[in-house]
N, C-alpha and C positions, 0 to 999 in steps of 0.2 A: 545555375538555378538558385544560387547561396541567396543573391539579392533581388529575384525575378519574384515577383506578385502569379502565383499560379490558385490552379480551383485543388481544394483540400482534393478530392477524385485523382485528378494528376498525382499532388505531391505522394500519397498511399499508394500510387502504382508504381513511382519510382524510386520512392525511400521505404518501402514495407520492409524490405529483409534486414535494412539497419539498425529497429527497431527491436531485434534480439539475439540475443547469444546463448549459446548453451556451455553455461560450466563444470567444471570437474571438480568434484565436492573430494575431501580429504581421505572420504571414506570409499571413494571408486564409483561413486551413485553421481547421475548427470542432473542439473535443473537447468531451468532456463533464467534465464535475468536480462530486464530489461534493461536497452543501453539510453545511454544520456539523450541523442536524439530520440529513442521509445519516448522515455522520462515527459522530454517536453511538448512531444506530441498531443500525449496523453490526458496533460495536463491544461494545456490550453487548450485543448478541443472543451473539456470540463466546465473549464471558465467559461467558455460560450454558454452554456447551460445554467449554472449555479448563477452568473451574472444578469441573466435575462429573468430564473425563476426567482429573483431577489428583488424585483420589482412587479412582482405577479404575471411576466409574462414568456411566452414559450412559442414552440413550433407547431402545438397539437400532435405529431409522429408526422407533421408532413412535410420532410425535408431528406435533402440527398445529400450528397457528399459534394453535390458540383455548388452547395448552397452555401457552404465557406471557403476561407480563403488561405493560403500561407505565404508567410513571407519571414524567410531566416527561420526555417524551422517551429516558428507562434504560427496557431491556427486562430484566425478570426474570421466572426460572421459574415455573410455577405444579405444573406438574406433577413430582414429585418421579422422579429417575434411578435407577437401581437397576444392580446386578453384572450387564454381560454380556459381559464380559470385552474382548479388542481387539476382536473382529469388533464388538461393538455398537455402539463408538465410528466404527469405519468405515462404517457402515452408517446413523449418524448423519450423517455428514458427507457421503454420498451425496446425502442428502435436504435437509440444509443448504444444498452448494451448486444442489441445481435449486431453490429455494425465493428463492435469495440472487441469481441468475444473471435469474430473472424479474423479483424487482423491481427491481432496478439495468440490464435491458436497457432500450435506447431505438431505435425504430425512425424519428428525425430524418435525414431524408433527408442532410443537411447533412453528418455526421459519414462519416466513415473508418472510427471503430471504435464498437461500437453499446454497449461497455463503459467506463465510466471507468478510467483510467492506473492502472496495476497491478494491477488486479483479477483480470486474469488469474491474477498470480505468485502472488496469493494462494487463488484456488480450489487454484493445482497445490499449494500447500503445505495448504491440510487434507484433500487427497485422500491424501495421504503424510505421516500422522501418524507422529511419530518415537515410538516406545510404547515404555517401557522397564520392567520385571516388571511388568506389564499395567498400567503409569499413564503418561501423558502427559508426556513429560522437562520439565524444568525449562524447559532452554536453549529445545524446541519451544513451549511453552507464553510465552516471551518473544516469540518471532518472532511469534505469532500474534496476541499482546495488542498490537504496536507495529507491524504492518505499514503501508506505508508510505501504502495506499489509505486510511486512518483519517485521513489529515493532511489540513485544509486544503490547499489550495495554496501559500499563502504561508509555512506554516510546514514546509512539505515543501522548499519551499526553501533555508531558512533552516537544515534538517537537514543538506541535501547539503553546504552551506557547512560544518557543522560535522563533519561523517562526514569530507571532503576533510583539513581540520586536524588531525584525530584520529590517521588516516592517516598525515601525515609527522609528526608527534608524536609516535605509537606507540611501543612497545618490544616490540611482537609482529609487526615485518617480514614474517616468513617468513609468518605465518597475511594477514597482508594482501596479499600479492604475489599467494598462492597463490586468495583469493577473487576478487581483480581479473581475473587471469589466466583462471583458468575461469569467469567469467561473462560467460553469450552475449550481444554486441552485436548492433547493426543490420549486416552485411555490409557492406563498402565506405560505411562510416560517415563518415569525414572527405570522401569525393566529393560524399555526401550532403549534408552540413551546409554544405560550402563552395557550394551552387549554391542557400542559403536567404536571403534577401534580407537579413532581420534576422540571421542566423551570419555573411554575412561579413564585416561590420564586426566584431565578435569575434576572427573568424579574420583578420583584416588588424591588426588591433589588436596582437594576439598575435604576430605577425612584425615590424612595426615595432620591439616592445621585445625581439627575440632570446629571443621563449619559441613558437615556430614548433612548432604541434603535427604530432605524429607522427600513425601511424597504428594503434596499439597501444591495447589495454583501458587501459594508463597514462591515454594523452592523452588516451582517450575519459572516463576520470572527471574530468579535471583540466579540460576541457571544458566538462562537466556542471556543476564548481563556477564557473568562467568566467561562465556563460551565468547563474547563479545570483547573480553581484553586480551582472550589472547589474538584477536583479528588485530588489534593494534600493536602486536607484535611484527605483525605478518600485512603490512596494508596494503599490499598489491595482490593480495590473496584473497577474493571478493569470495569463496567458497567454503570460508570459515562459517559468514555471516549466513550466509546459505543453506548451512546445515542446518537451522533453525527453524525457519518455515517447512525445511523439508521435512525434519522430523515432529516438529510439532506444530505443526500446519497453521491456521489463522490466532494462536493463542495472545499473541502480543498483539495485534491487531484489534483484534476484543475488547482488550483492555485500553486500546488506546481510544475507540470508540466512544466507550463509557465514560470514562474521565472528560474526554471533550463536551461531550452531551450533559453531564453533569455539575460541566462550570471552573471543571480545574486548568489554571492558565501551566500549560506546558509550552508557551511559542519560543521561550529562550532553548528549547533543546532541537527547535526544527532548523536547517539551513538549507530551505527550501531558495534557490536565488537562481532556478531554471528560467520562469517567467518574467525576469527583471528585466 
């Protein structure tokens, strides 16, 4: 099938369960993490979409699975998109996400959450397409091509290390303070992480050399990049990075949001090279 042209419907019947794994987080708690062929599924199916509403045009919601194609794991259209204006493209991504929500659900008794890390963040974002004189914005159409559910794990880590750097590097302060600030955390975040067997050595680490986290979206990202180098200790250990989403669910995703929409160039920290 590797080089065989089949209908997207086939390849989802025969490749769905490659599409996820469940791993064992340091703390004895399970998630799911999508794998590399998930990754590029996911993401060219996307491109079909983002590419067609980047020229103002879409499906309406009226299309199946037998209406693209794959080959070598890239999903492409088959059926051509036509003018129908926003609502079609909304109406597409209705049917996108319960299409996208089935095959990435996993009813593993094991797990907490029945969705791989950030998946969430990203239905809410193409259920709220940014549509600008009835084409898909630019900046939207980036957020959606780089979201962060697309990454491996290991390289989503290696992300937040470089998002965190970019950060105090920046010369756009105010637009970083301002995504940091307003993106929603886990509630009582730091009580949280200090009572996880694997964060408190982190969090003890962190106080021995007088960088004692607060309790603020600050500490909560600089946390996130923390808990991120020790994964590069450890880089066959995708469960490091894992604990992140799982304990403070779409917080880095927020912020990576913001910043895109807002104009700040982060593409040097992504190695998005699935679609290539």
């Amino acid at each position: 099938m590797a080089d065989e042209t089949i209908t997207l419907q086939q390849y989802v019947n025969a490749a769905r369960q490659t599409f996820l794994t469940v791993a064992l987080l340091p703390d004895q708690n399970h998630s799911l993490e999508i794998t590399p062929e998930g990754c590029l599924f996911l993401l060219t199916w996307t491109k079909c979409f983002t590419e067609a509403f980047s020229k103002g045009k879409s499906w309406n919601g009226d299309f199946t699975l037998a209406d693209f194609k794959v080959c070598r794991g890239h999903v492409q259209k088959h059926k051509k998109p036509k003018k129908f204006g926003d609502e079609g493209m909304k109406n597409d991504m209705e049917k996108f996400v319960e299409e996208i929500e089935l095959v990435f659900r996993s009813r593993d008794s094991r797990l907490r959450f029945t969705y791989p890390p950030y998946f969430s963040d990203f239905t809410f974002r193409l259920r709220n397409l940014e549509i600008i004189q009835n084409v898909l914005s630019n900046q939207y159409k980036l957020l959606l091509e780089t979201h962060m559910c697309f990454m491996p794990s290991y390289e989503r880590g290696c992300f937040i290390i470089g998002l965190y750097r970019n950060y105090q590097g920046g010369d756009q302060n105010d637009k970083w303070e301002t995504a940091i600030k307003t993106a929603v955390c886990a509630s009582g975040w730091k009580t949280k992480v200090s009572n996880v067997v694997f964060f408190k050595d982190i969090v003890t680490k962190a106080e021995e050399d007088g960088r004692t986290y607060g309790k603020t979206n600050f500490e909560a990202f600089r946390f996130s990049r923390d808990t991120n180098n020790e994964e590069e200790k450890f880089p066959d250990d995708s469960g490091i990075e894992l604990m992140i989403p799982y304990h403070l669910g779409d917080f880095i995703a927020r912020i990576v949001a913001k910043v895109i929409l807002d104009g700040i160039d982060i593409t040097d920290e992504y190695d998005l090279n699935l679609a290539s």
